[in-house]
N, C-alpha and C positions, 0 to 999 in steps of 0.2 A: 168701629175702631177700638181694638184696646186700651186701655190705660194704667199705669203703672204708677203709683204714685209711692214717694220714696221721702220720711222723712224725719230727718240725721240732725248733726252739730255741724264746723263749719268743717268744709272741706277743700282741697284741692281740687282744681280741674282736672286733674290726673285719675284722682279716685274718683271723681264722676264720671267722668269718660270710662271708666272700668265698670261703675254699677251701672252705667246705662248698659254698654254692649252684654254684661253678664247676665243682665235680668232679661235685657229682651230675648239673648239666645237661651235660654233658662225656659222663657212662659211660650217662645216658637216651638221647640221641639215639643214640651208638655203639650201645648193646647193644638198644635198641628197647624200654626199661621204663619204665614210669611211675617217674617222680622220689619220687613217695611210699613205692615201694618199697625204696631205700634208705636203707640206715643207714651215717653218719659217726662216723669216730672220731679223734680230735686226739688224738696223746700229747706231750705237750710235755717233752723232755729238757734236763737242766740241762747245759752246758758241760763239767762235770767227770766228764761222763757216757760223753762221746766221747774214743776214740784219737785221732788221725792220726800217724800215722810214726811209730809207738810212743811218744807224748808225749802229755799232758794238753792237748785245743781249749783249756781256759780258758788255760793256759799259754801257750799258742802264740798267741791273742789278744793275749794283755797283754803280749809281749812287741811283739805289732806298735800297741799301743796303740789297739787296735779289739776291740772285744767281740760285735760282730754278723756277719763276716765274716772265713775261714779265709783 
């Protein structure tokens, strides 16, 4: 069984339901497998979760006064 694993900031159900159907028919047609053969997996990570340049995203967010974009 395939697996797909996918792993972001926080998101809508909206925009998961979009990476899920886009990846799977994305890795079906490349790899030639039915779509029902895969399984998706969203792990959604909190801000305070991530480094960059050895500092806290959420930090380095709120300093540029933008929470969704490094």
């Amino acid at each position: 069984m395939p697996f797909i694993k996918i792993e972001a900031g926080k998101m809508s159900k909206e925009q998961k339901l979009k990476l899920q159907a886009g990846f799977t028919k994305l890795a079906s047609e490349t790899l030639g497998i039915n779509e029902s053969a895969f399984t998706v997996l969203i792990k959604e990570n909190e801000q305070e979760n991530w480094g960059v340049g050895g500092k806290c995203l959420s930090d380095i967010l709120a300093s540029k006064g933008n929470q969704n974009q490094p």
